[in-house]
BATI-224664 format. One line per 4 residues: number of its first residue (from 1); for each residue x negated, y negated, z of N, C-alpha, C. Coordinates in pm, 1 decimal. Layout:
N
NUM) X Y Z X Y Z X Y Z ~ ...
***
This chain:
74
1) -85.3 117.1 0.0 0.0 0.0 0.0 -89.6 -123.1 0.0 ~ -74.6 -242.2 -66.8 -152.5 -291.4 -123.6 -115.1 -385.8 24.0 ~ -205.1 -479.1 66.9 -203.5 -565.0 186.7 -166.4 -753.3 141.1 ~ -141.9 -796.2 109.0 -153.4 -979.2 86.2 -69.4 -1069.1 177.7
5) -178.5 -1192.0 191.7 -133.0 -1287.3 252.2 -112.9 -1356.7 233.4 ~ 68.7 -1421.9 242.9 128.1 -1520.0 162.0 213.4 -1640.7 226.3 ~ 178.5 -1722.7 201.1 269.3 -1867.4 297.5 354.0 -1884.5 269.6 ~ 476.0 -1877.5 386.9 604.4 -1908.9 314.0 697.8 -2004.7 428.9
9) 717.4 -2143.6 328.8 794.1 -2212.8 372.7 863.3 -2203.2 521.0 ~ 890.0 -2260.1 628.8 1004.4 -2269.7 764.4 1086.1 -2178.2 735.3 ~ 1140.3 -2281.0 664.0 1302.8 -2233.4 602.7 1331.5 -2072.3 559.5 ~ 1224.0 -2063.8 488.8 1206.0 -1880.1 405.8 1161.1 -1805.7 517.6
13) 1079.4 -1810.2 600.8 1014.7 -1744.2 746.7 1181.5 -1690.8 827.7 ~ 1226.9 -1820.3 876.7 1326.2 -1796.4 892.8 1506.1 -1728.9 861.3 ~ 1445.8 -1715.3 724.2 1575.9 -1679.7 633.0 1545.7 -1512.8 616.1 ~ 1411.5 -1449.4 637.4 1361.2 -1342.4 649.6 1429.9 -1276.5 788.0
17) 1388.5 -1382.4 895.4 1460.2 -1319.8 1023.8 1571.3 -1281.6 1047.3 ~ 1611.0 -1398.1 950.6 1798.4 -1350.1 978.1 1810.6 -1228.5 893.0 ~ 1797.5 -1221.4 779.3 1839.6 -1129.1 724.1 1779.3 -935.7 750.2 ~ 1674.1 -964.2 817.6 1615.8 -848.5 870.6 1699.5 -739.8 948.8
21) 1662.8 -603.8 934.0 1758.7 -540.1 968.3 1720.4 -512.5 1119.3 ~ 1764.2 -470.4 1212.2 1759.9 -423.7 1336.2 1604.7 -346.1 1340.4 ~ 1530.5 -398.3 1401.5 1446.3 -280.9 1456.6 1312.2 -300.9 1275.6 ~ 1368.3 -372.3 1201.0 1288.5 -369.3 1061.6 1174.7 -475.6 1097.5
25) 1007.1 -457.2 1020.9 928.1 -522.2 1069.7 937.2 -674.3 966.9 ~ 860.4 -751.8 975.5 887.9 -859.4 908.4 895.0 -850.4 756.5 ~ 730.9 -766.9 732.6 667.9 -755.4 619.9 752.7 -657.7 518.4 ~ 838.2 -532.9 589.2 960.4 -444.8 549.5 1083.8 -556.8 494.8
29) 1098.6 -606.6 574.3 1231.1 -747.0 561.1 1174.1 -818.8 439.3 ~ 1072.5 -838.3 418.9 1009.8 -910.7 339.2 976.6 -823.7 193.9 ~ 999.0 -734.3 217.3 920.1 -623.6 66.6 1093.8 -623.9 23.7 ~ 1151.5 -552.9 133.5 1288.9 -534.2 122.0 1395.8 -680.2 2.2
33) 1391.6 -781.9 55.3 1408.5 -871.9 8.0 1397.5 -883.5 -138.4 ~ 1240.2 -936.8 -137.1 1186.3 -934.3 -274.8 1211.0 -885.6 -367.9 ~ 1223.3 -725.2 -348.7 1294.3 -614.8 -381.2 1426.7 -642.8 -459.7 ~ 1484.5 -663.0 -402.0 1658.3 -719.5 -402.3 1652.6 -816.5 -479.0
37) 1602.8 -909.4 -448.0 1622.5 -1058.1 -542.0 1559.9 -1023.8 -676.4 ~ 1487.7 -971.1 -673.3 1396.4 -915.5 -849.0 1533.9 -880.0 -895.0 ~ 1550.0 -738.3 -832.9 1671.1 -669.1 -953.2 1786.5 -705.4 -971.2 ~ 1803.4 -843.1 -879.9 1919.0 -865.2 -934.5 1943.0 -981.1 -1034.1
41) 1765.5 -1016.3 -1054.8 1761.8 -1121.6 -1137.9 1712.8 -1070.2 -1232.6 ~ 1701.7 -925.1 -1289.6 1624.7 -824.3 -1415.9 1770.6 -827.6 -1491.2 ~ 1874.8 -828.7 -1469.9 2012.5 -837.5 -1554.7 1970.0 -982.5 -1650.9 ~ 1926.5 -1063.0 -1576.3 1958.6 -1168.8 -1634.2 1873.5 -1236.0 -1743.1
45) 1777.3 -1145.3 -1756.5 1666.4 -1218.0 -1889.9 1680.9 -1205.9 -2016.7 ~ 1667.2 -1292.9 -2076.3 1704.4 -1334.3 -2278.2 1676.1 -1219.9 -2295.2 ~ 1708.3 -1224.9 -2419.0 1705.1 -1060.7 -2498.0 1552.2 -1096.9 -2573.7 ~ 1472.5 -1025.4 -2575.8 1329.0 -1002.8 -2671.0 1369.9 -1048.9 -2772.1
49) 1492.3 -1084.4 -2866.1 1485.2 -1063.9 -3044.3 1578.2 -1109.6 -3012.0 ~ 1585.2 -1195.2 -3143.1 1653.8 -1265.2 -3213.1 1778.6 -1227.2 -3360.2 ~ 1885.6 -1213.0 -3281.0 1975.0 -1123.1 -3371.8 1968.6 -1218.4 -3512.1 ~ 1938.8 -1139.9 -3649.1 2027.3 -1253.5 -3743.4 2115.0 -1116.2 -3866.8
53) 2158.7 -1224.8 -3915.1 2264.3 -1135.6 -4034.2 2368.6 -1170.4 -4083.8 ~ 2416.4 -1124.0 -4176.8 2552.2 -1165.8 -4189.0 2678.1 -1086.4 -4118.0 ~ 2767.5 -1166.1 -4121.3 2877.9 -1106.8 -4063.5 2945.3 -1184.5 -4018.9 ~ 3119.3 -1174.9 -3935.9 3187.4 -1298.3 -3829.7 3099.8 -1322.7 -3747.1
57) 3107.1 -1404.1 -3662.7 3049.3 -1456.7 -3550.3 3089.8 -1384.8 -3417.6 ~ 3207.7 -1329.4 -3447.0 3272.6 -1226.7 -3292.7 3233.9 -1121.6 -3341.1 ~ 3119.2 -1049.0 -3401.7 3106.2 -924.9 -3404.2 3065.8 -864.0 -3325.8 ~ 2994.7 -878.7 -3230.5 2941.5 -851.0 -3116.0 3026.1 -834.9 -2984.1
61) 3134.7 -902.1 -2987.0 3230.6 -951.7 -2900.9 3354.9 -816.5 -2955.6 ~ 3391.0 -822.5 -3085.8 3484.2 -689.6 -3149.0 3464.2 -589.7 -3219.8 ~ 3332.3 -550.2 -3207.6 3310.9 -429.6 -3217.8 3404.2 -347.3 -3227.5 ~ 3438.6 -280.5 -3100.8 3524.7 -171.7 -3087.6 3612.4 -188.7 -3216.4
65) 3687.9 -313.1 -3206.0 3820.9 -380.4 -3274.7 3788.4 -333.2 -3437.5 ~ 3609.2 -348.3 -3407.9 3635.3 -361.4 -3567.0 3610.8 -207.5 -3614.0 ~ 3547.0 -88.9 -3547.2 3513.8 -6.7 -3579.4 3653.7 107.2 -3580.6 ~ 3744.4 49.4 -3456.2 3887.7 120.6 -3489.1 3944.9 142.1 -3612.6
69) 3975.6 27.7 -3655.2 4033.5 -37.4 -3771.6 3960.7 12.7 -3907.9 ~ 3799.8 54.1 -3886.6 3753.4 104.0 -3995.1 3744.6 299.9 -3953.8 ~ 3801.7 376.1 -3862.3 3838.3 459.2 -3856.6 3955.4 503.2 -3936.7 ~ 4054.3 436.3 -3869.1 4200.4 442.2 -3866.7 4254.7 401.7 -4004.4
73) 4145.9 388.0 -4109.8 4193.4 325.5 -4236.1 4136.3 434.5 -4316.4 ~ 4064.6 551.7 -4247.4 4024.6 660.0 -4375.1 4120.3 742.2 -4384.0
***
């Protein structure tokens, strides 16, 4: 386990404490955390590529809609 020493703000020191679980050490509260806030901010990054093409503009959005419709018509 890798060891580092990192300064963190009053406010964040304290926001660690609170949220710490019973009996959990700081640095646990603190991995724990980090932890948490990453993955819930890994949903949220741009896509690598840049869609282009032709087509409507809701294709992406009606898919389904549109692939029914090209079932249901053979």
């Amino acid at each position: 386990m890798a060891r580092r020493t990192v300064s963190l703000p009053d406010n964040t020191e304290a926001l660690v404490r609170r949220m710490a679980h019973e009996g959990e050490s700081f640095s646990a509260a603190v991995a724990r955390l980090i932890e948490a806030g990453a993955k819930s901010l890994a949903g949220r990054r741009s896509a690598s590529y840049v869609g282009a093409g032709e087509g409507p503009e809701e294709l992406g959005r009606k898919t389904e809609t549109y692939l029914e419709e090209l079932v249901s018509s053979r």
